[in-house]
C-alpha positions as CSV (number, residue, x, y, z in Angstrom):
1,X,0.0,0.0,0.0
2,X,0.8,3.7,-0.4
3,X,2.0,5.3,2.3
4,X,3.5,8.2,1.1
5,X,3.2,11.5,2.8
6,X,0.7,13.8,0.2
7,X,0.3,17.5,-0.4
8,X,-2.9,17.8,-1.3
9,X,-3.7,21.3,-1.9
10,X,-0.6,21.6,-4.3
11,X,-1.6,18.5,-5.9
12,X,-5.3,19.4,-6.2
13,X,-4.8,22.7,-7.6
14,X,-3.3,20.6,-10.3
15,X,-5.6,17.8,-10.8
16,X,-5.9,17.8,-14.6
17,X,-2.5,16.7,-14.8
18,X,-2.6,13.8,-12.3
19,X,-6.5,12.6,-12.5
20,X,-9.6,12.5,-13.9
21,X,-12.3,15.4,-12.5
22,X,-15.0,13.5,-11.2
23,X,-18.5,15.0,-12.7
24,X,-19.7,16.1,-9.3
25,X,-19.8,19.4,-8.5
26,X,-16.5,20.5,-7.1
27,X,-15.3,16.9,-6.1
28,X,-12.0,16.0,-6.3
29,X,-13.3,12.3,-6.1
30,X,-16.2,10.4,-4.5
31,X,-15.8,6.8,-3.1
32,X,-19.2,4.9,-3.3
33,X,-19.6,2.3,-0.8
34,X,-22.6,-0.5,-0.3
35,X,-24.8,1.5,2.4
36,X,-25.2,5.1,3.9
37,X,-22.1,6.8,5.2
38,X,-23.1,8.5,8.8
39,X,-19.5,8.1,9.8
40,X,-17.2,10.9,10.1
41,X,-13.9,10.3,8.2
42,X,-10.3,10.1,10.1
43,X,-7.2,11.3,8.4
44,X,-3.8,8.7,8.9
45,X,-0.1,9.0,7.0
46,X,-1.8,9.9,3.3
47,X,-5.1,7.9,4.0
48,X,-9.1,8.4,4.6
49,X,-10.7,6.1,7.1
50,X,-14.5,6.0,7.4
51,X,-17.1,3.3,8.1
52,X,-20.4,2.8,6.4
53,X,-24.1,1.1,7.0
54,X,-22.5,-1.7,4.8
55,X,-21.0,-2.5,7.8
56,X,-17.0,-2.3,6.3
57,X,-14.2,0.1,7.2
58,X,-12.7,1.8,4.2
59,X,-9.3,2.7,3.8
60,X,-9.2,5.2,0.6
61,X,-6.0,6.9,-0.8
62,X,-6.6,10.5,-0.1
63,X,-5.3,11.7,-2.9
64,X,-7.4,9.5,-5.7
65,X,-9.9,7.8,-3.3
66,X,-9.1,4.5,-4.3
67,X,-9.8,1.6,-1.8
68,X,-6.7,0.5,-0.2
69,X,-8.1,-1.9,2.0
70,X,-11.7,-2.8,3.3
71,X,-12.4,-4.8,6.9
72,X,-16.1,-6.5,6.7
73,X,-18.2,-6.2,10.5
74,X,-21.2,-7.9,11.4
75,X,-22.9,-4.7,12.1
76,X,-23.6,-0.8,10.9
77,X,-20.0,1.5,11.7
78,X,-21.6,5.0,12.3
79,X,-18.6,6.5,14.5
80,X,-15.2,8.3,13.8
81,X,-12.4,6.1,13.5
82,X,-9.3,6.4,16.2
83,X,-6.1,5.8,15.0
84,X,-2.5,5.8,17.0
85,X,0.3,4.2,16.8
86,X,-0.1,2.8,13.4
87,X,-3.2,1.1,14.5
88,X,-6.7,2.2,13.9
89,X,-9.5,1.7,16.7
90,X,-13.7,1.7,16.4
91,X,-16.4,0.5,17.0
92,X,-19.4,-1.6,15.4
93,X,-23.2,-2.6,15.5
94,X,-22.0,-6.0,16.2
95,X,-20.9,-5.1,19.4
96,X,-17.0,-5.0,19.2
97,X,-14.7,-2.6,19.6
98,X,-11.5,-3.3,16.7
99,X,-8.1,-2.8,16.5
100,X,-6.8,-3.2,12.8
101,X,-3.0,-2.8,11.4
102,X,-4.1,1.1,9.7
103,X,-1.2,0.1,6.6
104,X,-2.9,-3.7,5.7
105,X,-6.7,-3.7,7.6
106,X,-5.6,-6.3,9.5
107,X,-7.1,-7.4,12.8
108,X,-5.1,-6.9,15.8
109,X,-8.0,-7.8,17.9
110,X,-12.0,-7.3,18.9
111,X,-13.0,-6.9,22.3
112,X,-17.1,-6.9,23.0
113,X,-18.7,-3.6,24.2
114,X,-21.8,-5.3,24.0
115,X,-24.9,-3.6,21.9
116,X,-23.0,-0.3,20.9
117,X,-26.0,1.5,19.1
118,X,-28.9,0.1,20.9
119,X,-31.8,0.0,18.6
120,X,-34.6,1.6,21.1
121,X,-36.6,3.6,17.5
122,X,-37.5,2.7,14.4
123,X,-34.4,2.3,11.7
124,X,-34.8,4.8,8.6
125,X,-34.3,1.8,6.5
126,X,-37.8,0.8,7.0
127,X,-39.2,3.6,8.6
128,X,-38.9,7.5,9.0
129,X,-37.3,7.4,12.7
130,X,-35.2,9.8,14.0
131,X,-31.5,8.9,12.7
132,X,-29.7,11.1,14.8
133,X,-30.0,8.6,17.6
134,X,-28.4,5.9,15.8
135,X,-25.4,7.9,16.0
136,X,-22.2,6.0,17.8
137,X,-19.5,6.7,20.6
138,X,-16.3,7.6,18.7
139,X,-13.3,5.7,20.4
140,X,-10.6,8.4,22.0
141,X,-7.1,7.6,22.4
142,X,-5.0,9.2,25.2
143,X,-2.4,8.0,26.8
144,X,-2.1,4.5,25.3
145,X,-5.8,3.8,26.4
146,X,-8.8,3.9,24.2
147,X,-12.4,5.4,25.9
148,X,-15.6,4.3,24.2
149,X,-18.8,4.7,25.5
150,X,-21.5,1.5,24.5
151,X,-25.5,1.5,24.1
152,X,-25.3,-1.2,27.1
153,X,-24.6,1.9,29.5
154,X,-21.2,1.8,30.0
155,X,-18.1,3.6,29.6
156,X,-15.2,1.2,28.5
157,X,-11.3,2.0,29.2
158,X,-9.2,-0.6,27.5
159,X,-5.5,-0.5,26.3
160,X,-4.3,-0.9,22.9
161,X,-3.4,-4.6,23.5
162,X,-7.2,-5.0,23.9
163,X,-7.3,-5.9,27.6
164,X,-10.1,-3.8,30.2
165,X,-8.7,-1.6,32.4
166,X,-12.3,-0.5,33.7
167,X,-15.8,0.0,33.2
168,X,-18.5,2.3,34.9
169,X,-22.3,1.9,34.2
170,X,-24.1,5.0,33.8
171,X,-28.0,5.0,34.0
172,X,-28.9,4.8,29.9
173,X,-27.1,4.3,26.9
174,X,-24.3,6.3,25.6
175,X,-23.9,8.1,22.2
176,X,-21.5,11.2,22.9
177,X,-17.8,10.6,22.5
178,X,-15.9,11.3,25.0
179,X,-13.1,13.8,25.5
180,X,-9.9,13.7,27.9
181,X,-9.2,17.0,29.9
182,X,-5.9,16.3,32.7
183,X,-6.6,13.4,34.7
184,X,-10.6,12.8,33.9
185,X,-12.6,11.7,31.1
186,X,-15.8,13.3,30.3
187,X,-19.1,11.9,28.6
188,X,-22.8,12.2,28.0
189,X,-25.7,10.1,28.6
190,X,-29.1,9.7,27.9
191,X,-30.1,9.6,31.2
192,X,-29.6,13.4,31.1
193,X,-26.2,13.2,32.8
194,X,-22.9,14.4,32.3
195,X,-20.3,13.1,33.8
196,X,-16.4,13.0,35.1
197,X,-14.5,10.1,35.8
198,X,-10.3,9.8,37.3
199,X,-8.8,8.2,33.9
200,X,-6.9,5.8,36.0
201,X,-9.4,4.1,37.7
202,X,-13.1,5.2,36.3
203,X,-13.7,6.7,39.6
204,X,-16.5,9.0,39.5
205,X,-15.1,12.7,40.0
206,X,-18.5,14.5,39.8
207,X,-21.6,14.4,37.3
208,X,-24.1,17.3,36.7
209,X,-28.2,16.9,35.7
210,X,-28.6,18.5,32.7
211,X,-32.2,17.2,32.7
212,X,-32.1,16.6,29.0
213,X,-30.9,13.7,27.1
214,X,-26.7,14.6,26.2
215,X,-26.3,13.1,22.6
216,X,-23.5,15.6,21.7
217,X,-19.9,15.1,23.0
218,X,-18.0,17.5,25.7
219,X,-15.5,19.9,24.5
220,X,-13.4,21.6,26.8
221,X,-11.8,25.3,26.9
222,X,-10.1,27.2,29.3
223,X,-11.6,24.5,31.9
224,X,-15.2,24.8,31.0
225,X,-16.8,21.9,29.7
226,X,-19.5,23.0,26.8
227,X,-22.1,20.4,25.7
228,X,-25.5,21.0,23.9
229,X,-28.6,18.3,25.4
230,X,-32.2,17.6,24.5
231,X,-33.6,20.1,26.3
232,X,-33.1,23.6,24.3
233,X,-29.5,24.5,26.2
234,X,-25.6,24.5,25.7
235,X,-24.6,24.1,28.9
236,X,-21.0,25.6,29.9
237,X,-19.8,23.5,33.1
238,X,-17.1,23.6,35.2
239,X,-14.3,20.8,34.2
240,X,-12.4,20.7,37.3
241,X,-15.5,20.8,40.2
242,X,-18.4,20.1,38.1
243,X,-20.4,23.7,39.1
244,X,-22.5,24.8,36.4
245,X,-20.8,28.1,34.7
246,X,-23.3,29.4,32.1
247,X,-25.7,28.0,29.4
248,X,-27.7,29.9,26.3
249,X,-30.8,28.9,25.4
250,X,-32.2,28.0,21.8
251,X,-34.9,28.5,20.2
252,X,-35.7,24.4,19.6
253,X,-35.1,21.8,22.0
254,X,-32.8,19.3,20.1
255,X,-28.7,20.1,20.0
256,X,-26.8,17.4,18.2
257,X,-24.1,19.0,17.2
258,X,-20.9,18.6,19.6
259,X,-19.0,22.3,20.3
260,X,-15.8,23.4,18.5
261,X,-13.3,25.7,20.1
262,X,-11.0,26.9,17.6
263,X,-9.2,30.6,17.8
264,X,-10.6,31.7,21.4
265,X,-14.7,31.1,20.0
266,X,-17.3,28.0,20.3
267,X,-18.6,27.3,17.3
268,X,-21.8,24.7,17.5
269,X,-25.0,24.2,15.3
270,X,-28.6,23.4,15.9
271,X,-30.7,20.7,14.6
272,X,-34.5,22.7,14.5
273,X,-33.0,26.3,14.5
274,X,-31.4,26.1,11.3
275,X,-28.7,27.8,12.7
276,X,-24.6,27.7,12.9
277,X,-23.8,29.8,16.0
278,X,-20.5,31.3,17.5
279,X,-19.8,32.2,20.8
280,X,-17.5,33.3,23.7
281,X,-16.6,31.1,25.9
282,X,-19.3,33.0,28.0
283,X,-21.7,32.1,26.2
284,X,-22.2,35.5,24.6
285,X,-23.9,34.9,20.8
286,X,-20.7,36.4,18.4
287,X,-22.7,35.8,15.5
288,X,-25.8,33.9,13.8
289,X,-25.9,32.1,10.3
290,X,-29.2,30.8,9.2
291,X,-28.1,27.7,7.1
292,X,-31.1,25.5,4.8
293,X,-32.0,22.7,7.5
294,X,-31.1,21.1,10.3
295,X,-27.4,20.4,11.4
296,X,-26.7,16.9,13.3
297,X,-23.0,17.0,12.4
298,X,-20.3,19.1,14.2
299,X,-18.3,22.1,12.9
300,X,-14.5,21.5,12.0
301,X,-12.7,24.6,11.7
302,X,-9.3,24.7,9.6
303,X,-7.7,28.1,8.3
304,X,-10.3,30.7,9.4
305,X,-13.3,28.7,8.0
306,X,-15.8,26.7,9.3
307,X,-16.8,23.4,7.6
308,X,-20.6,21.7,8.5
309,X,-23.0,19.1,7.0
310,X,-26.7,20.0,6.8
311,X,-29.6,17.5,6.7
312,X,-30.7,18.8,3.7
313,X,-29.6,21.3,0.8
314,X,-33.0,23.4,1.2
315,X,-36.4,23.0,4.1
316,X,-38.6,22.5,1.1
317,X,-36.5,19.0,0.3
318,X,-36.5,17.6,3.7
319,X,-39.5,15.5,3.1
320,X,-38.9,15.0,-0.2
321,X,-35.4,13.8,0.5
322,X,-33.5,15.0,-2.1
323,X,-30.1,15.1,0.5
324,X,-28.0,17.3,2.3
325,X,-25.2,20.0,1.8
326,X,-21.9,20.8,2.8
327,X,-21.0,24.3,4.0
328,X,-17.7,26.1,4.4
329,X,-18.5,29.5,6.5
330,X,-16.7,32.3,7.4
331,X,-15.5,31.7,10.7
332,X,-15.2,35.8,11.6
333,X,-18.2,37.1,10.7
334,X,-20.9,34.1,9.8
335,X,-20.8,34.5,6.2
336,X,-21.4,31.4,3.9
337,X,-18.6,31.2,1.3
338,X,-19.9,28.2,-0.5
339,X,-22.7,25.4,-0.1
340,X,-22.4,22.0,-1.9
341,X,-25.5,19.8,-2.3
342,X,-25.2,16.3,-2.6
343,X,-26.8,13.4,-4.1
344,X,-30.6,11.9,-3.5
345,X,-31.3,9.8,-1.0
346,X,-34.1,7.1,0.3
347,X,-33.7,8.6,3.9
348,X,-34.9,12.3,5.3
349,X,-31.6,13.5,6.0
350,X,-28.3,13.9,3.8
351,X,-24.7,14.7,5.9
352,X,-24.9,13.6,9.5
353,X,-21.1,12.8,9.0
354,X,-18.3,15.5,10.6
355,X,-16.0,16.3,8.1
356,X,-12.1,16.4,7.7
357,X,-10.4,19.1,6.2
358,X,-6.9,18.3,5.1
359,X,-4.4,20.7,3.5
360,X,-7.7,23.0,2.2
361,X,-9.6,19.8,0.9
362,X,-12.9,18.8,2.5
363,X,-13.7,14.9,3.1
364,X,-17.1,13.7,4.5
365,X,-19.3,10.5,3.9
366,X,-23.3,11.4,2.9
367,X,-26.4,9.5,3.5
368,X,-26.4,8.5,-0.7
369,X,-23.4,5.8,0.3
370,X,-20.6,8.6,-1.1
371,X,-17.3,9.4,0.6
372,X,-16.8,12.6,-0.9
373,X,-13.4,15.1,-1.1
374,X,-14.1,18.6,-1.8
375,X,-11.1,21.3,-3.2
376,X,-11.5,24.5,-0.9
377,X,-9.7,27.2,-2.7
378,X,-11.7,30.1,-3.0
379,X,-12.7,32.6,-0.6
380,X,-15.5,35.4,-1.0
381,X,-14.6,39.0,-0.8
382,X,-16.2,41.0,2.1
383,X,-16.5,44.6,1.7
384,X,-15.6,47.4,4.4
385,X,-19.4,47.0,6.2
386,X,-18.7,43.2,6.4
387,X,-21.4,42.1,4.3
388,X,-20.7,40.2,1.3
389,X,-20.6,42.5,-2.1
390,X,-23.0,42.0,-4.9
391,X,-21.7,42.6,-8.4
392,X,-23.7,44.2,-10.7
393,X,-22.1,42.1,-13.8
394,X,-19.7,39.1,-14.3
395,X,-16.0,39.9,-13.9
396,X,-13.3,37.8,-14.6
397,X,-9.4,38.9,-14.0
398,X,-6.1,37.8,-12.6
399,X,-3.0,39.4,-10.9
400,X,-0.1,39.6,-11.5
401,X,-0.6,38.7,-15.1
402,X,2.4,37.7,-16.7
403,X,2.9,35.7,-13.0
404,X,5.6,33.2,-11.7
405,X,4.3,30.4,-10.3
406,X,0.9,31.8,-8.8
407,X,-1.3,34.1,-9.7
408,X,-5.1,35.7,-8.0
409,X,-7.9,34.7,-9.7
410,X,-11.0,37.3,-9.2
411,X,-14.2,36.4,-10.3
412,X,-17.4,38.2,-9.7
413,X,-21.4,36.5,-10.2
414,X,-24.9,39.0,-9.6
415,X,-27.0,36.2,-9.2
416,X,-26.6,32.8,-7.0
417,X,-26.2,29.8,-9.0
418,X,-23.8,27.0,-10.3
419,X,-21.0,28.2,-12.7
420,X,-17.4,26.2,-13.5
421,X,-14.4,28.2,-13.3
422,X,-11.6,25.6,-15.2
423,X,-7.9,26.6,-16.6
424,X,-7.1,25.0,-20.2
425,X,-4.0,25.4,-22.2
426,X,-3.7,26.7,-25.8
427,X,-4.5,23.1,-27.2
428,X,-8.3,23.5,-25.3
429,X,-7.0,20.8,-22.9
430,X,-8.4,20.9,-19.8
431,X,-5.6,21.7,-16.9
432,X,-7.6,21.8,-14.1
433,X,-11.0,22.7,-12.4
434,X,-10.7,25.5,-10.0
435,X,-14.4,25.1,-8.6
436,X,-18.0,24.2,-9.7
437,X,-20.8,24.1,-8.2
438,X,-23.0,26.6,-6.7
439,X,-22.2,29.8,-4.9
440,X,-24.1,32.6,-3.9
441,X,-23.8,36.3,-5.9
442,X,-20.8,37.8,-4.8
443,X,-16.9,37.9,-5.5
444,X,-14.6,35.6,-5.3
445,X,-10.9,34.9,-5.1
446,X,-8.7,32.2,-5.6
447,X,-5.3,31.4,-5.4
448,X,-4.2,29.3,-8.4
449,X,-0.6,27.5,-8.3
450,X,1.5,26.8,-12.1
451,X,4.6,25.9,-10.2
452,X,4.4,22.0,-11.6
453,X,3.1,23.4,-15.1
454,X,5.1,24.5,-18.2
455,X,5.6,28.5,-19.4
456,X,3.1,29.8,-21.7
457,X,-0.1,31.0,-21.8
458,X,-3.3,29.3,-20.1
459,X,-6.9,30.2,-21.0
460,X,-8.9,30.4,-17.2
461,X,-12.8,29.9,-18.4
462,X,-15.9,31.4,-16.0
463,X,-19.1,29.6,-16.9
464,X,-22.5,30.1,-15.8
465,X,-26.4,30.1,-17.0
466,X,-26.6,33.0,-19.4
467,X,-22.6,33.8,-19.3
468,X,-19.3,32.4,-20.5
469,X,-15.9,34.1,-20.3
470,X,-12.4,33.6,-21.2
471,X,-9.0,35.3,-20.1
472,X,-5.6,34.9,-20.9
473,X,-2.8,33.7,-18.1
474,X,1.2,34.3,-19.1
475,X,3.1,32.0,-16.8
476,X,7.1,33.0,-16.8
477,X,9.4,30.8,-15.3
């Protein structure tokens, strides 16, 4: 297997000359696999891990998205892989808890957690439950032990040799994923409990009513423990003593989404608000962004933008399931740079799945059985008010222009709707695709890297509806 270390965003940039564009709006690739894809993906030495309701782990190149490998269950894998060591760790629907070789998918060993998901609603395969609680525990590594939390009740510690080193029973079943903060781990539980256990021993340090159901996992900042519950607050929670701090109440009852903290802020979304928030770690709202639908999955922040799956593309196709959307928002001010829909699907929802951003490309598994990877490379231009500018024409231009090796790319669209922006050489050969898909009317700017290509001139093509435009690139080496 491939193991080499990658640069994606180089390579990317590029693709034209290493790969074929895949049809899909702005994918670099998509991976299909045999079932939906609720898991979130996990990143490992130039490879994508990420589990599927066909009940295999999938090891795909991250560069191409080939399969490298693939490691049959017995049940549904609907948490984020762990992976240390050279070893990657999860959980299944069969009840075990694995330890595969990350390089060949093979077992190391399986050691039973019992019924991790815990079946108590109707499954969307038959039915029109509610499959945000068929969500998993995520394994967490720290300190050579690996923390899982089971629908049998219990909170497992066990080594990476796969032998128990504790277990403590809490009153329900567990879906949040816990989190390691000094010498406790934290975790969730439906019986509306959150709570702190000494890592050495599973000890119970303190636990704190939330009187809600806790589906989302603790994150921790500056010693205050932020997790969203069932019963319309984010609660903000002392880590150390377990006194309550602060909370904000939402509009709706229901917060899936775990916290981020990234760059002093929270950043968290809401499943019936239809809203992305930021906050202080007080609490205080920084800023709003309405988004189309409901948001199960959790924010992942990487280079001043927020990345965040939505249960559907628009409110209007939620019943008609026609599948979710991928977001990247500005994570200063709440503005929405871009939204990618995705395909159809036979279940109300589309992207439950957390992504992973990776040298500025997006990867995130969808309810339509796709692993997808996404280029980011274009950012929207804000004006001096802080609200997004609104072209009255197309605009298409580049600078410096004769450039050596990169060069801006500005491109301006009135109206929101899909457009292509691709770079050809003089032959009409297609170099690579800088973006498509849709974005809203505004301007934009990219950052577009020749460094692997030849001197001469390039023709960069702007595509929409009712427009089409060409310029001419000089690259001088």
């Amino acid at each position: 297997m491939n193991s080499r270390p990658i640069f994606v965003s180089l390579v990317l940039l590029i693709l034209g000359l290493s790969m074929t564009i895949n049809a899909d709006p702005s994918a670099a690739w998509k991976f299909t696999t045999g079932g939906p894809v609720y898991a979130s993906p996990a990143y490992y030495n130039g490879n994508i891990y990420i589990g599927s309701d066909d009940g295999n782990l999938y090891c795909l190149d991250a560069l191409t998205g080939s399969k490298q490998w693939e490691f049959k269950t017995g049940g549904l894998i609907r948490c984020r892989p762990a992976i240390s060591a050279g070893n990657v760790y999860f959980a299944s629907d069969d009840g075990y808890l694995y330890s595969l070789n990350a390089s060949t998918g093979v077992q190391n060993w399986s050691y039973n957690i019992g019924n991790h998901i815990n079946r108590i609603l109707p499954d969307l395969n038959t039915s029109t439950g509610n499959f945000w609680d068929y969500m998993q525990s995520s394994a967490y590594i720290d300190s050579g032990t690996i923390y899982v939390g089971s629908g049998d009740k219990n909170l497992y510690a066990i080594d990476t040799a796969g032998i128990l080193k504790w277990k403590v029973t809490t009153n329900n079943i567990i879906r949040s994923t816990p989190c390691v903060y000094r010498n406790n781990v934290y975790i969730g539980s439906w019986d509306n409990f959150i709570y702190s256990f000494n890592k050495s021993d599973g000890s119970l340090a303190w636990k704190y009513n939330t009187q809600g159901v806790v589906n989302s996992s603790p994150c921790i900042a500056d010693s205050i423990l932020y997790c969203g519950c069932r019963n319309y607050y984010l609660y903000g929670i002392n880590a150390n003593t377990g006194q309550y701090y602060c909370r904000y109440r939402y509009s709706q009852p229901y917060i899936e989404s775990s916290a981020t903290f990234a760059n002093g802020f929270l950043y968290i979304g809401s499943s019936d608000d239809y809203t992305v928030f930021s906050f202080d770690t007080g609490l205080g709202v920084v800023w709003k962004c309405g988004v189309p639908s409901d948001v199960w999955s959790s924010p992942v922040y990487d280079n001043g933008t927020l990345y965040i799956g939505m249960a559907s593309y628009s409110q209007s196709s939620m019943t008609a399931k026609q599948g979710g959307a991928i977001l990247a928002i500005n994570a200063a001010n709440g503005k929405i740079n871009w939204q990618l829909n995705c395909g159809k699907t036979p279940f109300i929802g589309g992207i439950v799945s957390s992504p992973t951003v990776i040298n500025n490309v997006v990867y995130y598994g969808s309810l339509d059985s796709n692993v997808y990877a996404v280029v980011n490379n274009t950012t929207r231009i804000e004006n001096k008010q802080g609200s997004s500018s609104v072209p009255k024409e197309y605009q298409l231009i580049n600078y410096p222009n004769p450039f050596n090796p990169t060069t801006n790319i500005s491109y301006a669209i009135p109206v929101n709707e899909n457009i292509s922006l691709k770079v050809y050489n003089v032959l009409g050969q297609q170099v690579t695709t800088i973006f498509q898909g849709f974005q809203k009317a505004g301007t934009y700017l990219v950052n577009f890297d020749a460094s692997k290509l030849t001197s001469g001139v390039y023709l960069c093509r702007l595509e929409a509806a009712n427009y089409s435009g060409v310029m001419k690139m000089m690259l001088l080496k």
